[in-house]
PLY file of the C-alpha trace (Angstrom):
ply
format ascii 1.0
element vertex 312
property float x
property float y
property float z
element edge 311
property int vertex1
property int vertex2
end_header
103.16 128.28 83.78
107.03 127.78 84.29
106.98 130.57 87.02
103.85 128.88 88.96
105.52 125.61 88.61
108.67 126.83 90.32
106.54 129.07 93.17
105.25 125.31 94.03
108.25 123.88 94.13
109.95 126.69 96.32
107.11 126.01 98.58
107.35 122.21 98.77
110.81 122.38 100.19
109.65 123.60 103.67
107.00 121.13 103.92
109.02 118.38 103.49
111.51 119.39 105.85
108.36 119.98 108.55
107.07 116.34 107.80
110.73 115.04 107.83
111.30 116.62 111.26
107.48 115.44 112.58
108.96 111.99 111.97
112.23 112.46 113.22
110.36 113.79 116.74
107.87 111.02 116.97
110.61 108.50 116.28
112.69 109.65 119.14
110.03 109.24 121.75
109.24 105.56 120.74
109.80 103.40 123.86
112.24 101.23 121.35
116.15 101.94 121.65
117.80 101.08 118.17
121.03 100.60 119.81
119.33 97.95 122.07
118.10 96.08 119.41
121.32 96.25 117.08
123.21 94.93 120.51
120.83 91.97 121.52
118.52 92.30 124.27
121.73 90.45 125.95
124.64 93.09 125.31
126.15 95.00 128.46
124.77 98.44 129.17
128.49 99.53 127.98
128.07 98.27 125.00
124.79 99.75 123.81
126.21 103.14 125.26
129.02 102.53 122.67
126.31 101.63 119.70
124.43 105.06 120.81
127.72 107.24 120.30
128.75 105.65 117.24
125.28 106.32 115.46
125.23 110.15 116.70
122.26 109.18 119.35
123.61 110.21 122.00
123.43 114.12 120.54
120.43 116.38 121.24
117.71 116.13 119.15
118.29 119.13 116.75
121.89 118.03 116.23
120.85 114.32 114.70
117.92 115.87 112.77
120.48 118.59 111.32
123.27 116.05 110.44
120.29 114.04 109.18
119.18 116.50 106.74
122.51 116.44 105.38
122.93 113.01 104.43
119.56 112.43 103.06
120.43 116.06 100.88
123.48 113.49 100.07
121.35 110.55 99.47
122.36 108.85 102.06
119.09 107.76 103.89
121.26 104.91 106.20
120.95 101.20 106.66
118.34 99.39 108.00
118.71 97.96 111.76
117.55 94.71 110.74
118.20 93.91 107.14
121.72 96.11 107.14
120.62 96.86 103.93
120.85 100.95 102.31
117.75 102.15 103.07
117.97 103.92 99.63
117.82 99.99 97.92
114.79 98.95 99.72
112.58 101.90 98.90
114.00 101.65 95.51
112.23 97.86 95.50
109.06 99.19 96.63
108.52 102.21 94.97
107.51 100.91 91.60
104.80 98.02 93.12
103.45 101.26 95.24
103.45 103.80 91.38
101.57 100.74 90.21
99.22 100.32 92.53
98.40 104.02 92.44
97.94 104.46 88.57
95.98 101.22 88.64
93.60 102.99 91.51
93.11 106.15 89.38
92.48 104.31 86.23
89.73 102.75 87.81
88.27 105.24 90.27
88.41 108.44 88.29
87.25 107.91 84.78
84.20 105.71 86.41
83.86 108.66 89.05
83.54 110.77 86.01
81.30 109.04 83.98
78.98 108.50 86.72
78.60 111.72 87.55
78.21 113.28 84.61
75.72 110.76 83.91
73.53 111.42 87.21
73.82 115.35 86.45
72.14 114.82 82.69
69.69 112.47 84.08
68.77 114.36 86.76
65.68 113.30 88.54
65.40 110.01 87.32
66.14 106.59 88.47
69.14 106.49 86.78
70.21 109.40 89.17
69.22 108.03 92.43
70.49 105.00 92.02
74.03 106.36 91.53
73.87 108.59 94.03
73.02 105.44 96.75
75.70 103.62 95.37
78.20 106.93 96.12
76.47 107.32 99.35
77.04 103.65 100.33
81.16 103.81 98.36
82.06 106.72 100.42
81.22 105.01 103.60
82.59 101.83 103.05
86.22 101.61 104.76
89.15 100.61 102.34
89.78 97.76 104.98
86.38 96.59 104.10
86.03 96.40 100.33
89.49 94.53 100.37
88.29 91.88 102.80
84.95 90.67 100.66
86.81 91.19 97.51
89.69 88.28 99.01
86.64 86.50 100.67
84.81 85.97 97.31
86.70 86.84 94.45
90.33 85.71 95.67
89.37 82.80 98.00
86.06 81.48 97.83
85.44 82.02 93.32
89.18 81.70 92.74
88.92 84.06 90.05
92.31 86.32 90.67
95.31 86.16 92.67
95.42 88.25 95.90
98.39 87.60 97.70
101.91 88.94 96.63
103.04 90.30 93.42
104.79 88.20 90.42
105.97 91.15 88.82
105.45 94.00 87.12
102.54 94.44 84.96
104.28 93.96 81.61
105.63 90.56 82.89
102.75 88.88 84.00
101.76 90.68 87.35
98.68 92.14 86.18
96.22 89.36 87.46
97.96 89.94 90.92
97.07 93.95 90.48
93.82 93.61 89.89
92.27 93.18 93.34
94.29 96.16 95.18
93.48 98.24 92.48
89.83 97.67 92.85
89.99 98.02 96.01
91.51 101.26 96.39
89.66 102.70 92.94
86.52 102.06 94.58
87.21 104.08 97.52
87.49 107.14 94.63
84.30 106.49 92.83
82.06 108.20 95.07
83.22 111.05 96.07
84.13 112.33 92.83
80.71 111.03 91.31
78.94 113.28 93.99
81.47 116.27 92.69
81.30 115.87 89.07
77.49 115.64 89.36
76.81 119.13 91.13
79.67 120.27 89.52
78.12 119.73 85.81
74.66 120.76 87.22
75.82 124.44 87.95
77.37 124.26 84.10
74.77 123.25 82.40
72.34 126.57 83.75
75.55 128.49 82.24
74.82 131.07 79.14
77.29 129.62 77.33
75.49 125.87 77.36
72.62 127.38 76.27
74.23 129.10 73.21
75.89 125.79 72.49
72.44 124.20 72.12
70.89 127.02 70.55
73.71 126.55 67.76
72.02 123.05 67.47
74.93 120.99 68.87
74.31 117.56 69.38
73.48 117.31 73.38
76.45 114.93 73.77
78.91 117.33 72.49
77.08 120.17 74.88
77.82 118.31 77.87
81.21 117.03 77.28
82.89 119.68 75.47
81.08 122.42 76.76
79.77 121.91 80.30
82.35 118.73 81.44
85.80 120.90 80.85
84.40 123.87 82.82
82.96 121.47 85.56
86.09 119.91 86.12
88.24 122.58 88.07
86.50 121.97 91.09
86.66 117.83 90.34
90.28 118.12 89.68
91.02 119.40 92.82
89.00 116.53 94.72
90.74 114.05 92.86
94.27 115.51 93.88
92.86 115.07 97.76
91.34 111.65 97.37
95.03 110.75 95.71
96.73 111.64 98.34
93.78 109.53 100.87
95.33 107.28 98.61
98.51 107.05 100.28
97.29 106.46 103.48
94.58 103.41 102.02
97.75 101.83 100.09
99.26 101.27 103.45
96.00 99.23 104.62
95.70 97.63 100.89
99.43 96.48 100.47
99.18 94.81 104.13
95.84 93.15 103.57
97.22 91.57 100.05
100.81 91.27 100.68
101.51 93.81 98.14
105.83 94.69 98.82
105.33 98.93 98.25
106.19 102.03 100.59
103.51 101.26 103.06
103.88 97.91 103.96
107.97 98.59 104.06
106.87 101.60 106.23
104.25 99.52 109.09
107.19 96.46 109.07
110.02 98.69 110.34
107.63 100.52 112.34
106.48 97.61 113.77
110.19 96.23 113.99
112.04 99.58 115.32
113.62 99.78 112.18
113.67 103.77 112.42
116.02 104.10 109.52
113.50 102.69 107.23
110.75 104.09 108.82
111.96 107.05 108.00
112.81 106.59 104.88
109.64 105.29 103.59
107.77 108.24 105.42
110.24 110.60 103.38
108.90 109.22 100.17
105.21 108.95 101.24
105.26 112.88 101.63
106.87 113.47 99.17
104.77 111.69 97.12
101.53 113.93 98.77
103.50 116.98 97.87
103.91 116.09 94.25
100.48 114.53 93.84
99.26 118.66 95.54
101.85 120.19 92.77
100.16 118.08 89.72
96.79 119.49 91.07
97.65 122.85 91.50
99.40 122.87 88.19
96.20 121.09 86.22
94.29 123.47 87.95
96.32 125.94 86.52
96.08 124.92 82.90
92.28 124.60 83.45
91.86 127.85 84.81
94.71 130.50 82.99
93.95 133.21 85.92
94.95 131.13 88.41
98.30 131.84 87.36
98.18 135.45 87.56
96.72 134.84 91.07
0 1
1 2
2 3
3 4
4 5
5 6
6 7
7 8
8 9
9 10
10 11
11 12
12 13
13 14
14 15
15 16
16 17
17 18
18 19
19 20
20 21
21 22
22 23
23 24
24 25
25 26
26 27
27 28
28 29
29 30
30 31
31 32
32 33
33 34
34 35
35 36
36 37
37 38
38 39
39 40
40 41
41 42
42 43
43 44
44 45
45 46
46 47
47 48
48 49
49 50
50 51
51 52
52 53
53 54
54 55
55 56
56 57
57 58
58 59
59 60
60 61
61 62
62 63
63 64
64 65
65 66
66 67
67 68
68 69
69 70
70 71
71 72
72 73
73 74
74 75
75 76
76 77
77 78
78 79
79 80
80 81
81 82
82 83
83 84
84 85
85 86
86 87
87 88
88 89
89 90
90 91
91 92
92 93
93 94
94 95
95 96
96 97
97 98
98 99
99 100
100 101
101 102
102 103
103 104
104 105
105 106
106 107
107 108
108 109
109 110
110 111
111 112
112 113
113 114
114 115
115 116
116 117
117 118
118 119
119 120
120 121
121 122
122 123
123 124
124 125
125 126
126 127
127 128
128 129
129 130
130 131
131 132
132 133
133 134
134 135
135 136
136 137
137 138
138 139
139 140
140 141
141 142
142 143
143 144
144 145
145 146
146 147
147 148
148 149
149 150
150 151
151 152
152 153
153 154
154 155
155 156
156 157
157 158
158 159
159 160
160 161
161 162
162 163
163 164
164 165
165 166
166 167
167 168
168 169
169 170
170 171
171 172
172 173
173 174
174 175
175 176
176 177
177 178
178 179
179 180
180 181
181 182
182 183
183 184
184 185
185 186
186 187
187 188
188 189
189 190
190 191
191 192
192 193
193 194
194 195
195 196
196 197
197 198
198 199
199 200
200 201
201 202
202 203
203 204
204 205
205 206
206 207
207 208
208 209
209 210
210 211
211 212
212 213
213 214
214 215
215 216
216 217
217 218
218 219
219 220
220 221
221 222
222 223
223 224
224 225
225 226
226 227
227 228
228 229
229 230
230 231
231 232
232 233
233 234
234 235
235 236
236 237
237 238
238 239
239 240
240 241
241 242
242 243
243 244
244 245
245 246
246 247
247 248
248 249
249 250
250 251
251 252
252 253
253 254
254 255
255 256
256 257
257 258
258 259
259 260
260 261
261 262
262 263
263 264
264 265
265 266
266 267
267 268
268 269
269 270
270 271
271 272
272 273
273 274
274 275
275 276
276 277
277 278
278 279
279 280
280 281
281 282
282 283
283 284
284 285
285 286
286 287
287 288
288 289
289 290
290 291
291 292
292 293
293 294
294 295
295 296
296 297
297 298
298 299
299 300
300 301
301 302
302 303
303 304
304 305
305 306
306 307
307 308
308 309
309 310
310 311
């Protein structure tokens, strides 16, 4: 397991240097000039040309991103252009409301997903089934944008019954009431997909040999399905919920904007949407690097699930 582990990690390195330098390209051709808007939209032409040479912009392209990669390998990610704050202290603020909101997500969305599933795939046929599988149907097409707007609409604004705007703290300290609504609304976006997954995923295990010996043996049909059939199903479930965790990423970005929530991806739209490149990069550094470690944990559950995977 130690040897796959470290295979993974060997391979993350080169992806996050690929995303880091996407980012770094992208940035360059925005139509905004950081040295323009650390001068004023006042300052002489001379003096923005000074601003440029001081912060190495003035360099090719390959040079900045080289001498780049050195001081983040230093941990020196810069200052922001309009808070002159280290970028390293802002993503340290944000990073923990963003973990939250994540865990709070997969708390929600997977074990329901789960459940669900496992529940349409014993029922199969029935009611029961078919109504589950329209209400993953209808989950999977609903935008994240969406679900957060008519949960603020009715259960934020117009019932009053939770919080929705900002965060009070963490959830040990009395933020958990403000939680509760981005969580939802980013959990629910899991629920179907993995329903839909667990369900045919437990169908194909329950034809198995080996769940028909299990009830042969006279085990009670509970302990069939989730001792025998549910581990084996879930290889293909774990995987799914490693991709719909990193979706994740990109729906916290939407979700902390729509509820004011201060994580990576509202830090990362505000200095996009401010030129604050520094900080833009930054918080796209930790976003993929966040995607790489969520793929790592998959591959590595996968792994544990599945022993030849390992000697793959």
């Amino acid at each position: 397991m130690g040897r796959h582990i470290g295979h993974r990690l060997l391979i993350m390195i080169p992806a996050l240097v690929g995303v880091l330098f996407l980012c770094f390209c992208l940035m360059q051709v925005a139509p905004a000039d950081p040295a323009m808007i650390i001068a004023g939209p006042d300052a002489r032409p001379e003096a923005v040309a000074a601003i440029r040479k001081e912060l190495g912009l003035d360099r090719a392209i390959p040079i900045q991103f080289a001498e780049y990669i050195l001081r983040v390998g230093q941990g020196d990610l810069g200052r922001s252009i309009i808070s002159n704050k280290k970028v390293s202290e802002e993503l340290i603020n944000t990073v923990g409301p963003t973990f939250e909101l994540m865990i709070g997500a997969m708390l929600i969305g997977v074990p329901i997903g789960i459940a669900l599933g496992t529940l349409a795939a014993v029922m199969r046929g029935t009611i029961t089934d078919r109504l589950i599988m329209a209400c993953s149907v209808a989950g999977v097409s609903m935008p994240v944008f969406f679900i957060g707007l008519i949960l603020i609409q009715y259960v934020g604004f117009k019932w009053g019954l939770l919080p929705f705007t900002g965060r009070e703290g963490p959830i040990w300290a009395g933020g958990l009431p403000n939680m509760i609504l981005p969580a939802v609304t980013l959990g629910a976006v899991l629920i179907g997909p993995i329903a839909r997954m667990t369900r045919t995923a437990v169908l194909e295990v329950l034809g198995a040999d080996f769940v028909r010996t299990a009830r042969a043996k006279g085990l009670r049909e509970s302990t069939v399905v989730i001792s025998h059939a549910l581990r084996n199903a879930l290889i293909p479930v774990v995987t799914l919920i490693g991709l719909q965790a990193a979706f994740l990423l990109g729906g916290a970005v939407v979700t902390e904007t729509m509820f004011a929530w201060p994580g990576v991806g509202r830090l990362a739209v505000g200095a996009i949407l401010s030129s604050d490149f520094p900080t833009a990069q930054g918080a796209i550094m930790i976003l993929a690097l966040a995607f790489l470690l969520i793929n790592l944990t998959v591959d590595v559950l996968y792994a544990w699930l599945d022993p030849r995977v390992q000697r793959s």
